[in-house]
N, C-alpha and C positions, 0 to 999 in steps of 0.2 A: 823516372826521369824528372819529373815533378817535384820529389822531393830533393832529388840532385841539382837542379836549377833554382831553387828556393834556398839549397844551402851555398849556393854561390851568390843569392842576394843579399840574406843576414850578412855574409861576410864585406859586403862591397864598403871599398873605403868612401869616407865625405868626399872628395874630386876625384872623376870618374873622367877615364882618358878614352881613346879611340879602343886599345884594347878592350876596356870594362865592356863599353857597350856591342864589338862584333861579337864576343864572345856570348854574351847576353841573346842576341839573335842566333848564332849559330847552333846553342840547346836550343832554342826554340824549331829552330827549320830538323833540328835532328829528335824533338818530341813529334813533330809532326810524321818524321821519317817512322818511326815509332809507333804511329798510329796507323799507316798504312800499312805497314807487315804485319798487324795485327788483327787487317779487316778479315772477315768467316773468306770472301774469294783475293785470289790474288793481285795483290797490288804492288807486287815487287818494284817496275820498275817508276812506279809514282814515289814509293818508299826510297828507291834509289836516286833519284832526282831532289829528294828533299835533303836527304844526307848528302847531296854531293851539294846541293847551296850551303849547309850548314857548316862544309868542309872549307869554303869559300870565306866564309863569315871568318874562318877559326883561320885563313890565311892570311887574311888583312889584317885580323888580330897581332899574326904574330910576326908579320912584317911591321908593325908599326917601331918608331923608335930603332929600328935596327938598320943594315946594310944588308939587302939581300945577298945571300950566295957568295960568301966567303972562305966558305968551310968546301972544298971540293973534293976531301975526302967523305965527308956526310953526302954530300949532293950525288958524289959515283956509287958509295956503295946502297944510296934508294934507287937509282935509275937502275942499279944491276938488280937488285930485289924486285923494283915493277916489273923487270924484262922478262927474268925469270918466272914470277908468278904468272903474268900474261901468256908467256910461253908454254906452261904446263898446262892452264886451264884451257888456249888457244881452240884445240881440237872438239872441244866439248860445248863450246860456246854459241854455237847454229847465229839464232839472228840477233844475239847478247853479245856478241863480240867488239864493235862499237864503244854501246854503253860501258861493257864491262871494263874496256882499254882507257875510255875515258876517266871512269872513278880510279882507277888504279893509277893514274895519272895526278888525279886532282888529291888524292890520299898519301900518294908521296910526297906530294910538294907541300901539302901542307905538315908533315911530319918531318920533312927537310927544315922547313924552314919552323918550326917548333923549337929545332934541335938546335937550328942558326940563332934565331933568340938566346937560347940560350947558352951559350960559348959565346956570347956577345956580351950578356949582361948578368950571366952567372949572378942572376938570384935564385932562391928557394922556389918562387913562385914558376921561374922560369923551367924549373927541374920539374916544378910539379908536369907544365904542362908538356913540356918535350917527353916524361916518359905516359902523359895519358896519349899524347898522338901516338906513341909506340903499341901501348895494349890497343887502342884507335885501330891500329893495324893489322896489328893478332887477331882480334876478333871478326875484322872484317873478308883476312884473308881466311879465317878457319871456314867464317860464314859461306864463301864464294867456293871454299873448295868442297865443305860438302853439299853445297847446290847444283853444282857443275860437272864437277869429279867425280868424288867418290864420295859415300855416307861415312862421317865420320863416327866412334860410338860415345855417346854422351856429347857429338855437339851443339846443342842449346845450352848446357852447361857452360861449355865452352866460349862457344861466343857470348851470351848474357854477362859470362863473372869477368870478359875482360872487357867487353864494353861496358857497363856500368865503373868498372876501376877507371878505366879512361874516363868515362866524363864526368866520372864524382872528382878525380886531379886537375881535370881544367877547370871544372867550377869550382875548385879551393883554389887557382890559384889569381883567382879574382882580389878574395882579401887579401892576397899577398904581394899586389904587385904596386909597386909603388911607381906614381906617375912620373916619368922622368920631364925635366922642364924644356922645352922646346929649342 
């Protein structure tokens, strides 16, 4: 993740907008996330807490310059994907049910609204990041289903190669976004 946030800073252009820099915090709060699922005892849900500010970071990003929630075909068929995942994990969830409705909450809207950026402003940069909040989400639902659920086989694979895809596409598409004028 270090070397993934470092290659979204070589890339940043000379005038740097609201995006550049939530996007800038929001690796940061999700290197953080990073470092609590990697402590020897469990720190899942500090780990969960720092991803979901990060998520936050990566929402303001991609609400910026845009109209929120224009696209209602995107916005229904994420609330039908949170419901669903919510709803299968639901039963397995004991006193994670909560937290775990809220990230699934704050994970859609920000990958809603990724996806709203871009059918808004249909640049390159915008593609990158609408489909990194997509792996964003693959990785995070693979994560929760085999914590919750079931064992997945090979998911650290899984989750690792679509979250690192996701946030090496948000941090490229730093150099790619061009500041629109107020």
């Amino acid at each position: 993740m270090v070397l993934i946030t470092l290659t979204g800073l070589v890339s940043l252009p000379e005038v740097m907008g609201l995006y550049h820099w939530m996007i800038l915090v929001g690796l940061l709060f999700c290197i953080g996330g990073d470092v609590a699922l990697m402590w020897p005892t469990d720190k899942f849900i500090i780990g969960l807490i720092s991803f979901l500010i990060g998520h936050l970071f990566y929402i303001v990003a991609f609400n910026s310059k845009i109209i929120p929630l224009t696209s209602p075909i995107t916005a229904g068929a994420l609330l039908l994907f949170a419901t669903v995942i919510f709803g299968l994990l639901n039963p397995f969830l004991a006193k994670m049910k909560i937290p775990v409705a809220i990230y699934i909450a704050v994970i859609s809207i920000m990958g809603q609204q990724a996806w709203e950026r871009y059918f808004q402003l249909e640049q390159f940069a915008t593609m990158l990041a609408a489909t990194g909040a997509l792996f964003f989400m693959i990785s995070d639902t693979t994560l929760a289903w085999n914590r919750f659920r079931r064992k997945i086989p090979l998911a650290q694979f899984f989750v690792l190669s679509t979250y690192y895809t996701a946030q090496l596409l948000i941090a490229l598409s730093l150099g790619q976004t061009v500041v629109l004028a107020k």
